[in-house]
C-alpha positions in Angstrom: -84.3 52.1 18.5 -82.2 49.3 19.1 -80.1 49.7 22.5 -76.4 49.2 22.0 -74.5 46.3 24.5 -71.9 47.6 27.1 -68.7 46.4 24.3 -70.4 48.4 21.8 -70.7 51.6 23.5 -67.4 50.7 24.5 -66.5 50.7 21.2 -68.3 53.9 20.2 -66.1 55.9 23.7 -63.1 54.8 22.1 -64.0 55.9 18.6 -64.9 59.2 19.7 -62.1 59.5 22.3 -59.6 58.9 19.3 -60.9 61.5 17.2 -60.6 64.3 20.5 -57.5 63.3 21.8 -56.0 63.3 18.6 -56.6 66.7 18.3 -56.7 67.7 21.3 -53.8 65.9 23.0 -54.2 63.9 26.7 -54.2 67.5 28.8 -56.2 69.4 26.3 -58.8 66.6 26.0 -61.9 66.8 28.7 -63.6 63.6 29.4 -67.0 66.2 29.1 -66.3 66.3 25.5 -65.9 62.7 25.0 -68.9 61.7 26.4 -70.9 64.7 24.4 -69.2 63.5 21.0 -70.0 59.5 21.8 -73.4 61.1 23.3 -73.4 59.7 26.7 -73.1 61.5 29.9 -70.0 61.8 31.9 -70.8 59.3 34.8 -71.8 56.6 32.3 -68.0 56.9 30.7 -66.5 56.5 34.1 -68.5 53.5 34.4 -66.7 52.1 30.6 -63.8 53.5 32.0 -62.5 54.2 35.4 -60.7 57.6 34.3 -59.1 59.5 31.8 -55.6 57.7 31.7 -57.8 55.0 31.6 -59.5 56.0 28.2 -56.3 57.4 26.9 -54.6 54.4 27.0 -57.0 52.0 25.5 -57.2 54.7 22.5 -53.6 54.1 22.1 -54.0 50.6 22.7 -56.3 50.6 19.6 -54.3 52.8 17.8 -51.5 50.4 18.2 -53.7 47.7 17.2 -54.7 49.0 14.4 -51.3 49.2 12.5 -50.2 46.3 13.6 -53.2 44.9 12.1 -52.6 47.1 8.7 -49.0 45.8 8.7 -50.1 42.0 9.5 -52.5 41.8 6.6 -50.5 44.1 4.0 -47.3 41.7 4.4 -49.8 38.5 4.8 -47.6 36.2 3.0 -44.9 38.3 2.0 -41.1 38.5 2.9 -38.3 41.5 3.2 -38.5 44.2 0.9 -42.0 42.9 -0.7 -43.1 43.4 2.8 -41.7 46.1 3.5 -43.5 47.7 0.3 -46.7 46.5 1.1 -46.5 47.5 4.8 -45.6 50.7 3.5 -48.2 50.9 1.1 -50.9 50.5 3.4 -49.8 52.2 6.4 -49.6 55.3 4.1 -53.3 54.7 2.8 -54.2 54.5 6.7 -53.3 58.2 7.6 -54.2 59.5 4.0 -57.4 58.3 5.0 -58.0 58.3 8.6 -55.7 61.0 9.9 -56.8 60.4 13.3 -54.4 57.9 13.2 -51.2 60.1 12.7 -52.3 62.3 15.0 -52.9 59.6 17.6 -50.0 59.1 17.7 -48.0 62.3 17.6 -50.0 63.0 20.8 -49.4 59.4 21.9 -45.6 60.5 22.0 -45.9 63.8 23.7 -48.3 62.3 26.4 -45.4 59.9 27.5 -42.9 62.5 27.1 -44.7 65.0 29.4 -45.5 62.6 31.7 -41.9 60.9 32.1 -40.9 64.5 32.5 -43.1 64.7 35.7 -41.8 61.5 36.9 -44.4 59.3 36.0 -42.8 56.1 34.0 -45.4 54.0 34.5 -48.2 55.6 31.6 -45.1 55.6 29.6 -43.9 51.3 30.3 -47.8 50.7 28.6 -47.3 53.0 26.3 -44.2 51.6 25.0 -45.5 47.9 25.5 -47.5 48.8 22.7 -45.3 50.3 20.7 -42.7 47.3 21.2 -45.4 44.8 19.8 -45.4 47.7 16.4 -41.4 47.1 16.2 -42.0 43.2 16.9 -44.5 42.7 14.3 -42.4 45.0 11.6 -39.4 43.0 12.8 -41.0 39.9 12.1 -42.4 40.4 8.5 -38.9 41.7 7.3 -37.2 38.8 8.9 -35.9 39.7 12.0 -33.6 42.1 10.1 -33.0 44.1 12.9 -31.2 47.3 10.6 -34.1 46.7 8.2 -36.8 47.0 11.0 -34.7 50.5 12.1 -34.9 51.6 8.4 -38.4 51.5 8.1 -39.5 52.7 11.7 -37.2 55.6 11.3 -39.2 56.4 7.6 -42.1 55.9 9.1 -41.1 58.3 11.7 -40.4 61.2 9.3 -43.9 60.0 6.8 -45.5 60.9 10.6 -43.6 64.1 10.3 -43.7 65.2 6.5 -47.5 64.4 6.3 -48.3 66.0 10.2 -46.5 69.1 8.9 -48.4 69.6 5.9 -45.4 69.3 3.4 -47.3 69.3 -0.2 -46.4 66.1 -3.0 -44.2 68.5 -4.8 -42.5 69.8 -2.4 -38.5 68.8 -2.5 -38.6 67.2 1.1 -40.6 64.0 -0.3 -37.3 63.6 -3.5 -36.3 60.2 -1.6 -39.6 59.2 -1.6 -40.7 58.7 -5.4 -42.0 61.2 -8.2 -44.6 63.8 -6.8 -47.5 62.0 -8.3 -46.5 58.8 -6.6 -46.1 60.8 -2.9 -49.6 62.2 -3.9 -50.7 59.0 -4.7 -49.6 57.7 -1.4 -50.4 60.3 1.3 -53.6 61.5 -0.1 -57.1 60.8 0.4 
C-alpha cells in the first residue's frame, strides 16, 4: 500500500470535510466525523489542521477556488455576454454535478451570518476575502461592467436557490431561464 504525503492527506481532509459540512453545516459538523469519513483519527486532523474554524475555512477556501477556477477557464478567451454564457454554462454543470458545491456554499453563508451575529467579524472578513476574489474574477471576464457583474451574481444567487430548493425543470419559477428542457439540460446531472 502506497503511503500518502502530508499535502495529500491534506487534500483527502478537505475533500471529505466538504462533503460533511455541506450537509451538515459548521455547528452540525463534528471534526469525529471528518476524520472517520477521510479515515484518520481525530488527533492526526488536528495535526493537518489546528481546529475546526481552521478546516472550515480552507473548505471554503477551496470551494471558492473552485468556481473561480470554473469561471476562469469557461470564459478563457471570451468577452461580455459570451462570457457571461460560458461562465454560466459551467457553473451550472458544477452543482448539477457536484452538489457539494451548492451546498458549500449555502452553509458558507449561514456560518458567517451566525457568527457575525455573535460578534465574531473576523471568520466572516476571510470569508468574504474569498468571496470578493469570486466578484473580482466575474468582474473581470465581463469587463469590469460593474451592473453586469451584479446581474449575474444576483442570478447566480437565485440558480443557488431554485436548484437548493428542489424546484423541478418544468416548474414556472425557472420561465426567465429558457424552455424546461434547456433548465433540465443545465441543472441536471
Amino acid at each position: 500500500m502506497v503511503r500518502m504525503s502530508a499535502e495529500e492527506r491534506r487534500e483527502s481532509v478537505v475533500r471529505a470535510a466538504m462533503h460533511e459540512f455541506a450537509r451538515g453545516g459548521y455547528d452540525g459538523t463534528s471534526t469525529e466525523a471528518i476524520a472517520r469519513r477521510v479515515g484518520v483519527s481525530q488527533p492526526y486532523l488536528f495535526r493537518l489542521f489546528p481546529g475546526k474554524r481552521a478546516l472550515f475555512l480552507a473548505v471554503v477556501e477551496r470551494c471558492l477556488q473552485d468556481t473561480r477556477r470554473t469561471f476562469d477557464e469557461a470564459a478563457g478567451g471570451l468577452e461580455g455576454e459570451e462570457a457571461l454564457e460560458a461562465m454560466g454554462g459551467a457553473y451550472a454543470k458544477v452543482i448539477a454535478e457536484h452538489p457539494e458545491y451548492l451546498l458549500m456554499q449555502l452553509q458558507m453563508f449561514v456560518a458567517v451570518a451566525a457568527a457575525e451575529e455573535s460578534g465574531d467579524h473576523e471568520f466572516g472578513e476571510a470569508v468574504r476575502a474569498g468571496w470578493m476574489c469570486l466578484w473580482d474574477e466575474v468582474h473581470l471576464a465581463l469587463g469590469a461592467d460593474e451592473e453586469g457583474t451584479a446581474a449575474f451574481m444576483a442570478q447566480g444567487m437565485l440558480i443557488n436557490s431554485l436548484v437548493a430548493m428542489g424546484f423541478p425543470a418544468d416548474h414556472r419559477v425557472w420561465a426567465g431561464f429558457g424552455s424546461p428542457s434547456q433548465v433540465e439540460k443545465k441543472f441536471s446531472p
